[in-house]
N, C-alpha and C positions, 0 to 999 in steps of 0.2 A: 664547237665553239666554247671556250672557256669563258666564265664571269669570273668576278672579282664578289667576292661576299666579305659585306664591310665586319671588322673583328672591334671589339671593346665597344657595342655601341649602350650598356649600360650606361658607360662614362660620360659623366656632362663635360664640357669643355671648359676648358678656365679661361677666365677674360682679364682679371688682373691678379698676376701671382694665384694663388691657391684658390680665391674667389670664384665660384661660377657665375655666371649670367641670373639664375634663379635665388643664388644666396644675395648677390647683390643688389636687387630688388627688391628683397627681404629687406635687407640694411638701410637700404633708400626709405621704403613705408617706414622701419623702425624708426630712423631719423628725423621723419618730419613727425609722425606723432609726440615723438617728445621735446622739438619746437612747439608743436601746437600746445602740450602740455605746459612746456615753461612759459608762455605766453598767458598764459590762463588760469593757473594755479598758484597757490604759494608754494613755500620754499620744500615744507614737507609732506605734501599732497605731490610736487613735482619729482622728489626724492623716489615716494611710494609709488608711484607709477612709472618712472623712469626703471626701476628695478623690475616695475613685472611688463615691460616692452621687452628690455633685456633680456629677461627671460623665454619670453615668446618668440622672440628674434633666434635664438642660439636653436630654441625646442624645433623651431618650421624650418631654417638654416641649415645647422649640421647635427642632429640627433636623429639616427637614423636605429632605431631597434628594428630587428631583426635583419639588417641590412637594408632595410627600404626606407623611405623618406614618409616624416613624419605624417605629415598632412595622408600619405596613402596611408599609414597604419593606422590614423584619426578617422580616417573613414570607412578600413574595414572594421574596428571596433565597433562602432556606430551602426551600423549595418549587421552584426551579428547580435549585439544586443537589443533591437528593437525590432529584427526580424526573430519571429521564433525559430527557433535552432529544433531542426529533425532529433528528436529524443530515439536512440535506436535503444530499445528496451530487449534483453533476451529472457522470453517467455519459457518455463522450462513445460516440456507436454507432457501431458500423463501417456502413462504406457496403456496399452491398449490391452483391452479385456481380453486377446489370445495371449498373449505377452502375462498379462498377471496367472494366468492360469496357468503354464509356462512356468512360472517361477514359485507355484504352491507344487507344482507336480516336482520341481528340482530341489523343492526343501522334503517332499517325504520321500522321497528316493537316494535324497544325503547327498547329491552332488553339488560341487559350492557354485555357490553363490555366481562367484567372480568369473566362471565360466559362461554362465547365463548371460550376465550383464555386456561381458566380451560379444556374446554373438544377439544381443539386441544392439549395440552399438555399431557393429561391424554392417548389420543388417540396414540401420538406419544412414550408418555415411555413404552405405551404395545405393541409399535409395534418393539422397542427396545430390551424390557425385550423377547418378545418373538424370535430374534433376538440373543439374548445373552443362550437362552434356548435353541434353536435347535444348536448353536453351526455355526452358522453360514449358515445353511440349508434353512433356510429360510429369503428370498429377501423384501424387498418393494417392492408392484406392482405398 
């Protein structure tokens, strides 16, 4: 049995020309507040606020950064800023007292360095990788 899986359902539908149902709503609030405004204010209080409905009307309307609509990007802002945000801090570990002795024994014997450090790295991504392999089951001893 075949379905039908609806395609573009990102897309608001449009009610009149380019207008959605959601920006037109917007338009409609913006409208009467600056009725209520001209009713109520003088000429350049009506002016000043008139410009920042405008404004509000276009920002919750059609500015969508990041492709998402306003009002969602205002409230993940909000919610990341007054949530504390997970600090992942990389802590660098000291090498471990066989490891320093280890590399006092590879400096009086003249072999460099860069070899050492290769097989303490190499040592430690497979004690990682196999860390990340069991899933968490197995520990550093």
């Amino acid at each position: 049995m075949q379905f039908l899986v609806p395609q573009f359902i990102e897309i608001e539908p449009k009610i009149i020309g380019p207008i959605t149902a959601r920006q037109f709503i917007i338009m409609l609030a913006g409208g009467i507040i600056l009725v209520i405004s001209y009713k109520l204010a003088d000429f350049s209080l009506f002016v000043t606020e008139g410009l920042m409905v405008i404004f509000f009307v276009y920002l919750f309307g059609w500015f969508k950064p990041g492709g998402q609509m306003f009002h969602y990007f205002l409230l993940n802002f909000i919610q990341s800023v007054f949530r504390k945000p997970a600090l992942r801090i990389w802590g660098k570990e000291t090498i471990k007292e066989k490891e320093k002795e280890e590399i006092k024994l590879s400096i009086k014997e003249d072999i460099p360095a860069e070899l050492i450090r290769k097989k303490l790295i190499s040592s430690k991504l497979s004690e990682l990788s196999l860390i990340v392999d069991t899933g968490g089951a197995y520990r550093e001893e």
